[in-house]
Backbone atoms as SQL, in Angstrom:
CREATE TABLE atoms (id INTEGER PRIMARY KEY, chain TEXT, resi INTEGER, resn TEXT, atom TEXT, x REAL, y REAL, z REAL);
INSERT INTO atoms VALUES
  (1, 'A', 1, 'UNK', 'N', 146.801, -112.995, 59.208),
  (2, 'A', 1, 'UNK', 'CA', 146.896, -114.367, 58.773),
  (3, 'A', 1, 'UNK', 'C', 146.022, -114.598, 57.545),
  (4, 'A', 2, 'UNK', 'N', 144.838, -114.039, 57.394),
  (5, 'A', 2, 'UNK', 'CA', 143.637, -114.370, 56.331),
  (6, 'A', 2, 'UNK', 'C', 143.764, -112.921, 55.800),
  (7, 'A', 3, 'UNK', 'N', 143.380, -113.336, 54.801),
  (8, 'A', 3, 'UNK', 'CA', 143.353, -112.095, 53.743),
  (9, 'A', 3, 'UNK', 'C', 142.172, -112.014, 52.848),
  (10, 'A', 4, 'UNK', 'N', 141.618, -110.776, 53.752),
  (11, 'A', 4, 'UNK', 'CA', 140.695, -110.326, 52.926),
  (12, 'A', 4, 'UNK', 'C', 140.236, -109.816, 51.373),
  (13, 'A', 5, 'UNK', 'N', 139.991, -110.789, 50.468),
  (14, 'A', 5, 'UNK', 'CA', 139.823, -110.193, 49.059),
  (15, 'A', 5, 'UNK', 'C', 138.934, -109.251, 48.631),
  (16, 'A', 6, 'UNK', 'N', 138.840, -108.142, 48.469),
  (17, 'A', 6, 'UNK', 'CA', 138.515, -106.944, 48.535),
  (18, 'A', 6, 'UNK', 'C', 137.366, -107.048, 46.922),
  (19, 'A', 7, 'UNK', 'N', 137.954, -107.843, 46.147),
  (20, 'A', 7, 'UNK', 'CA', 137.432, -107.826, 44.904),
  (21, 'A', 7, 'UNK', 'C', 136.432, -108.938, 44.317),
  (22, 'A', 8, 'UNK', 'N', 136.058, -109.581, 45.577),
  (23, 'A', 8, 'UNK', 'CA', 134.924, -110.406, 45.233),
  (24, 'A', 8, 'UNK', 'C', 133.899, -110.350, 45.486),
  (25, 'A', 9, 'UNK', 'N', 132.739, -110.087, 44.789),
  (26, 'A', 9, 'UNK', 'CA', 131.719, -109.613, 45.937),
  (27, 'A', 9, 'UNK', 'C', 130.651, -110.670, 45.778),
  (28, 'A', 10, 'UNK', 'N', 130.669, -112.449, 45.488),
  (29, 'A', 10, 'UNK', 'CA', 130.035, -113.145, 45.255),
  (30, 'A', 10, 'UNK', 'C', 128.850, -113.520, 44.068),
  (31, 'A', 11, 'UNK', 'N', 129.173, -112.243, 43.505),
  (32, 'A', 11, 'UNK', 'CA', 127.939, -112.254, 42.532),
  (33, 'A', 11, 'UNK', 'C', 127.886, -113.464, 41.201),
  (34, 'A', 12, 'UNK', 'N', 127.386, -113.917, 40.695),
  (35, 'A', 12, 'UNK', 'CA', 127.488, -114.386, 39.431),
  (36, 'A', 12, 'UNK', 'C', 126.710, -113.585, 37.754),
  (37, 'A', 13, 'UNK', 'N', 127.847, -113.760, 37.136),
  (38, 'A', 13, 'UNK', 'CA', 127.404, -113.244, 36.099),
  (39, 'A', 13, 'UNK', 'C', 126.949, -113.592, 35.412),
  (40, 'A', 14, 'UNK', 'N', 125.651, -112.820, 34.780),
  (41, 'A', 14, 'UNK', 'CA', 124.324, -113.454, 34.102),
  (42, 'A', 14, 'UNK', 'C', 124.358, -114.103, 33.073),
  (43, 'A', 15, 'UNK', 'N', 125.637, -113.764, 32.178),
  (44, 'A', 15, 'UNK', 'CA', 125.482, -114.267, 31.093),
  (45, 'A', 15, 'UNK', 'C', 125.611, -116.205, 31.406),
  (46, 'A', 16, 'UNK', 'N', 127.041, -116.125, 32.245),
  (47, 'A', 16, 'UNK', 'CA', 127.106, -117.182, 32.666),
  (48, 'A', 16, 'UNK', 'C', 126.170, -117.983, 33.461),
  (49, 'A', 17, 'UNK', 'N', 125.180, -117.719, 34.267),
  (50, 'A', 17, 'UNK', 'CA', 124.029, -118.115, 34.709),
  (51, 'A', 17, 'UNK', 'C', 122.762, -118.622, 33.181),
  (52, 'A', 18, 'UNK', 'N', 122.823, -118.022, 32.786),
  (53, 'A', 18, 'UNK', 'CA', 121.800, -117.898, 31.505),
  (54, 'A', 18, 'UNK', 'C', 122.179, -119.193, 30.649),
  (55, 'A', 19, 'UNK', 'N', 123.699, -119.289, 30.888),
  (56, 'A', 19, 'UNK', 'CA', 124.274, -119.939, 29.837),
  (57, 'A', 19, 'UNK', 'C', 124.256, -121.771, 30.072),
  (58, 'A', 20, 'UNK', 'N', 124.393, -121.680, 31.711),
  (59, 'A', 20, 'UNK', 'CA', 124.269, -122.930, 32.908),
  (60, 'A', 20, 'UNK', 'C', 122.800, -123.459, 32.589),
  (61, 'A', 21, 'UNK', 'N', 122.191, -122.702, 32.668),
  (62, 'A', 21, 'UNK', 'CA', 120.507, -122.788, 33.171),
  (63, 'A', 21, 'UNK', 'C', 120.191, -123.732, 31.545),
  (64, 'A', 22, 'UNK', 'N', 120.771, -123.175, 30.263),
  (65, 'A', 22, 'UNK', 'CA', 120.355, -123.732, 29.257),
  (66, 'A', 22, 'UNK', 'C', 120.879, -125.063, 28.984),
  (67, 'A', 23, 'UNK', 'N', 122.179, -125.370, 29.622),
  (68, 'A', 23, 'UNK', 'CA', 122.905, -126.169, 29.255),
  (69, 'A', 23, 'UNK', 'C', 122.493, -127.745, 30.046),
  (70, 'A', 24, 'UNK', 'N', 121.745, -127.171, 31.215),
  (71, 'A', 24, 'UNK', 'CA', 120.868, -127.825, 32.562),
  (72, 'A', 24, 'UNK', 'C', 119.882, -128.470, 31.711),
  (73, 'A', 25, 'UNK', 'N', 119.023, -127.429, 30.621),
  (74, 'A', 25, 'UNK', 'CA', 117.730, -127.880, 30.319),
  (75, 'A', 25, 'UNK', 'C', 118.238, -128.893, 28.998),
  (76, 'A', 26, 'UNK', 'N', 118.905, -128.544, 28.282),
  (77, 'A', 26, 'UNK', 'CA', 119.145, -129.351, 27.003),
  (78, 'A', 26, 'UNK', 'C', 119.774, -130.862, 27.528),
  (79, 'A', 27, 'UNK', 'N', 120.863, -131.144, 28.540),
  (80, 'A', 27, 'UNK', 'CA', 121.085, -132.241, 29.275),
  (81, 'A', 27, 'UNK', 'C', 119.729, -133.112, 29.813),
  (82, 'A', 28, 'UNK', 'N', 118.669, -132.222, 30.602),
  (83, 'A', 28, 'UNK', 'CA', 117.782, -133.127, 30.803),
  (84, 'A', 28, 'UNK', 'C', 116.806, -133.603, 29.696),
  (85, 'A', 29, 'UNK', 'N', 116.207, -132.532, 29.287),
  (86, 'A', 29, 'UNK', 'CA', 115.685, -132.859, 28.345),
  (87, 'A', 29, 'UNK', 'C', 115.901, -133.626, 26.677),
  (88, 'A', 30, 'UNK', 'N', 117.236, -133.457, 26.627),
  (89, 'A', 30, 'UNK', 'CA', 117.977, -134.158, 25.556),
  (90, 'A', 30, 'UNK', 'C', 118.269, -136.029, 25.781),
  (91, 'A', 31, 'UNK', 'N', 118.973, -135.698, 27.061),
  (92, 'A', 31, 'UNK', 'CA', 119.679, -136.871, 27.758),
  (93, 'A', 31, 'UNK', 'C', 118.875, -137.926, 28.701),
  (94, 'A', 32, 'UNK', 'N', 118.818, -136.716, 29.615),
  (95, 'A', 32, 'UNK', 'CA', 117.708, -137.679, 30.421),
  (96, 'A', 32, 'UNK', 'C', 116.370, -138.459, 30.577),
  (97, 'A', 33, 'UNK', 'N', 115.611, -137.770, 29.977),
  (98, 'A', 33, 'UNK', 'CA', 114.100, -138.019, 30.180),
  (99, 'A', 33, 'UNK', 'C', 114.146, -138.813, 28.623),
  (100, 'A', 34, 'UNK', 'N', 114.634, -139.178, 27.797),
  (101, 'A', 34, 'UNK', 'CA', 114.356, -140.082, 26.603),
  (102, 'A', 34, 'UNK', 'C', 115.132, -141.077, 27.201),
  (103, 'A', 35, 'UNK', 'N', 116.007, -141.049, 28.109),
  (104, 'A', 35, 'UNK', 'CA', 116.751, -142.523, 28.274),
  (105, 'A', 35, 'UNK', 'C', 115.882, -143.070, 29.338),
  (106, 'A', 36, 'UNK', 'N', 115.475, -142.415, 30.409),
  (107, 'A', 36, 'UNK', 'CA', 115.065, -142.787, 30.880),
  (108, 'A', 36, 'UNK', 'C', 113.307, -143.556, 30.678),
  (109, 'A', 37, 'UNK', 'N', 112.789, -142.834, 29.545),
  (110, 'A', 37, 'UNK', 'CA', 111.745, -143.693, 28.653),
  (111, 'A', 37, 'UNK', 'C', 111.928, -144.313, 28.448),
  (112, 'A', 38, 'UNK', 'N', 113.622, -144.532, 27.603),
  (113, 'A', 38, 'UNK', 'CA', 113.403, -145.928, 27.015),
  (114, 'A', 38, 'UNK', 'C', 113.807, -147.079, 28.101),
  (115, 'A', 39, 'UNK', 'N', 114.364, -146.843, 29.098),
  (116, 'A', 39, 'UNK', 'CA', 114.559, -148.356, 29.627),
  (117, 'A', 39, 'UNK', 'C', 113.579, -148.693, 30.543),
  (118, 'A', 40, 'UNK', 'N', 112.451, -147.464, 30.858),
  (119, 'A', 40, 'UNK', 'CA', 111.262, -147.483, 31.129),
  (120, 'A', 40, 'UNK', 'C', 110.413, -148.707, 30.312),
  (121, 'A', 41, 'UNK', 'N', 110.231, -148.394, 28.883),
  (122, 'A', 41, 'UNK', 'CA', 109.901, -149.320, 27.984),
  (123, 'A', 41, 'UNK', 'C', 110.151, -150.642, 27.587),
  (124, 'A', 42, 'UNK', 'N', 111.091, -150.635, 27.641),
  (125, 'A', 42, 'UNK', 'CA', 112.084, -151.908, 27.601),
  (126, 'A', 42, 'UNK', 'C', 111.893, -152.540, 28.789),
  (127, 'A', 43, 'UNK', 'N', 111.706, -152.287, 30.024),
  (128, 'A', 43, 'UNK', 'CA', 111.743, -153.412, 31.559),
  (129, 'A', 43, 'UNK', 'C', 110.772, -153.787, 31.224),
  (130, 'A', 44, 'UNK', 'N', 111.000, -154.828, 32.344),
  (131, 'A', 44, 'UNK', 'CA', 110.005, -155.749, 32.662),
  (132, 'A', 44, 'UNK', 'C', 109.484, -155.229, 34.169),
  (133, 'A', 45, 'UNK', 'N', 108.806, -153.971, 34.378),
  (134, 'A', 45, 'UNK', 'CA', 108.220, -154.088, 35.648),
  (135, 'A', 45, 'UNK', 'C', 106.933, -153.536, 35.323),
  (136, 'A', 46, 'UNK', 'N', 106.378, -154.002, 36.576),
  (137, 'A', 46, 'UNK', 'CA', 104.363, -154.042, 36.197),
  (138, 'A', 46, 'UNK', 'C', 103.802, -153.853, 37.784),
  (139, 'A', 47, 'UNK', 'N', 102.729, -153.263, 38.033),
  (140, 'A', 47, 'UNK', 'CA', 102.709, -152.924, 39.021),
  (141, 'A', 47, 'UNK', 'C', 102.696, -151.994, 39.790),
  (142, 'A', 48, 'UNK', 'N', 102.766, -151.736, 40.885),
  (143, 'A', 48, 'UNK', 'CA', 103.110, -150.328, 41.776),
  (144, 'A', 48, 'UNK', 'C', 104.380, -149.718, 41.212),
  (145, 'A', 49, 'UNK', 'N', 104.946, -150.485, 41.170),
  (146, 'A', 49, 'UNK', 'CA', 106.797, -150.193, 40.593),
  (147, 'A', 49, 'UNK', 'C', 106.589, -149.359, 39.713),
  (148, 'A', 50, 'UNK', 'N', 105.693, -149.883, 38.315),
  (149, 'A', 50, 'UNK', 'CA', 105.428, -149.642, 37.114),
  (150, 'A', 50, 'UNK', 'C', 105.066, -148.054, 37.432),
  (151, 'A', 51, 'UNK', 'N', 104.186, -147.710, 38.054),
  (152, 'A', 51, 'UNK', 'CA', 103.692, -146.374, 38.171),
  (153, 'A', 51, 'UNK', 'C', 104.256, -145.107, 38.888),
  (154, 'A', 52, 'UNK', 'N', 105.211, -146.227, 39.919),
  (155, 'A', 52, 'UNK', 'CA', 105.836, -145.044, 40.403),
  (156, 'A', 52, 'UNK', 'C', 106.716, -144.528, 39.570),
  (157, 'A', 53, 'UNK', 'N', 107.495, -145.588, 38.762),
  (158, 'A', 53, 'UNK', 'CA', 108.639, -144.840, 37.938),
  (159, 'A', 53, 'UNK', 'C', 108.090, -144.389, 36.987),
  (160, 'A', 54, 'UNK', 'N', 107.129, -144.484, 36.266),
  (161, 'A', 54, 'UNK', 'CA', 106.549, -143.994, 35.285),
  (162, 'A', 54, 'UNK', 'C', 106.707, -142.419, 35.255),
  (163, 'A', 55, 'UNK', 'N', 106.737, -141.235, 36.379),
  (164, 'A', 55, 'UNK', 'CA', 106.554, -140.627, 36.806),
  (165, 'A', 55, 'UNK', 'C', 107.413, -139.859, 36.648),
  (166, 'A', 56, 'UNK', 'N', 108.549, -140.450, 36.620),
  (167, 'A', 56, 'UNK', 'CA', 109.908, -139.684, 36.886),
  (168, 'A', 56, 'UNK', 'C', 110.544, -138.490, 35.952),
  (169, 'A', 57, 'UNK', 'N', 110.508, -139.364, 34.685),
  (170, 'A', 57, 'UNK', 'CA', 110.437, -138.164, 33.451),
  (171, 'A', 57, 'UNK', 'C', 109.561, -137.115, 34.150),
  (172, 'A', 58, 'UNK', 'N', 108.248, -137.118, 34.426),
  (173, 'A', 58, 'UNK', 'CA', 107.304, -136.193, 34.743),
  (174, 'A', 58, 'UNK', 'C', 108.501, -134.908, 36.038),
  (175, 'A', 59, 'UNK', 'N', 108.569, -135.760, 36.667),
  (176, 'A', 59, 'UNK', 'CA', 109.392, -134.923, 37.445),
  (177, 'A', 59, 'UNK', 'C', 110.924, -134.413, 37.217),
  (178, 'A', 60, 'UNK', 'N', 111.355, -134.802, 36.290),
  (179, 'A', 60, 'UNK', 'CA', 112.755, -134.230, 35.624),
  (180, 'A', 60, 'UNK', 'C', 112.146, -133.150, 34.609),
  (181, 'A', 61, 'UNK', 'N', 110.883, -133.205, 34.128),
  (182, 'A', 61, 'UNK', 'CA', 110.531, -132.025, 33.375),
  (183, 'A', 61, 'UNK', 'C', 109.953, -130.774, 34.445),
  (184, 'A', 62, 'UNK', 'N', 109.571, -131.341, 35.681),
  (185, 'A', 62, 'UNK', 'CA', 109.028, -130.705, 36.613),
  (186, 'A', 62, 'UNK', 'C', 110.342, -129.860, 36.937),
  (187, 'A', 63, 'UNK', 'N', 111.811, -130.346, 37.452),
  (188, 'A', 63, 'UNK', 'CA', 112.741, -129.656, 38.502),
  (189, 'A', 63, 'UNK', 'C', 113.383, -128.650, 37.198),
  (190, 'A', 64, 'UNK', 'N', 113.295, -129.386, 36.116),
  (191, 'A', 64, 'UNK', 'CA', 114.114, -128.378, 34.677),
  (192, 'A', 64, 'UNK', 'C', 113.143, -126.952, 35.213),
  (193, 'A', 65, 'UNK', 'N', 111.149, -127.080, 34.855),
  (194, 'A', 65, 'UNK', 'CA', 110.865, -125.858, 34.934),
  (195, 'A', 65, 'UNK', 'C', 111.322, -124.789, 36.147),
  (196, 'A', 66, 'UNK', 'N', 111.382, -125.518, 37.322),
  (197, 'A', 66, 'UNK', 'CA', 111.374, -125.090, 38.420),
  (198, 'A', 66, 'UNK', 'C', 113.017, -124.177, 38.771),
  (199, 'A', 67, 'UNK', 'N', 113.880, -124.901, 37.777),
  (200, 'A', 67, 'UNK', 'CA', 115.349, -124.029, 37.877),
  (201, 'A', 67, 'UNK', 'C', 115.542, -122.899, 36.774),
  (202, 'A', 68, 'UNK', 'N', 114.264, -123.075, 36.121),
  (203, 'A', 68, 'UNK', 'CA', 114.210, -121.746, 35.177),
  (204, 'A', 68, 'UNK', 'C', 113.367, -120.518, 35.406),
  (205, 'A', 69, 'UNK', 'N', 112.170, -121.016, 36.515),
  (206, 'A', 69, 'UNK', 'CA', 111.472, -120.049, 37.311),
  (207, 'A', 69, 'UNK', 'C', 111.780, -119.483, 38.522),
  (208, 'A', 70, 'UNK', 'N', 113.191, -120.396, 38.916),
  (209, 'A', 70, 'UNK', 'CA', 113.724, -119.605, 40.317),
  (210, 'A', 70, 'UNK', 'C', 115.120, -118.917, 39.911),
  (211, 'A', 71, 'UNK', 'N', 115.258, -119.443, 38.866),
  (212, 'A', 71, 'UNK', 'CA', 116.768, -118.459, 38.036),
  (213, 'A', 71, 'UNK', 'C', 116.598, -117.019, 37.665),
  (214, 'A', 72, 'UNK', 'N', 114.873, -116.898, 37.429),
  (215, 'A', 72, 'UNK', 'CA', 114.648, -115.674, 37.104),
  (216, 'A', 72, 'UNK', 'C', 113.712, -115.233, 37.848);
């Protein structure tokens, strides 16, 4: 009934990994973490609020390093 594919053996190929991993970092770092400054800048929040989000960039630069130190 199921058919075993003989020719896959799950792996991914590096180039294509290499190629993901960069495309990951230029999205966040391009895209994300400046937009997210700016409407950081632009609100109006003050406060606990203020600090927690403040943070966040911090941690989108944090998970970028972290998928380039567990990629390799």
């Amino acid at each position: 009934m199921f058919v075993k594919n003989e020719g896959f053996s799950g792996a991914v190929n590096p180039v294509d990994f290499v190629i993901s991993i960069v495309i990951v970092i230029i999205v966040i770092s391009a895209v994300a973490i400046p937009t997210i400054q700016e409407v950081l800048n632009s609100s109006n929040i003050t406060g606990i609020a203020n600090t927690v989000l403040s943070v966040v960039p911090t941690f989108l630069a944090l998970l970028a390093l972290v998928m380039v130190a567990r990629g390799f």
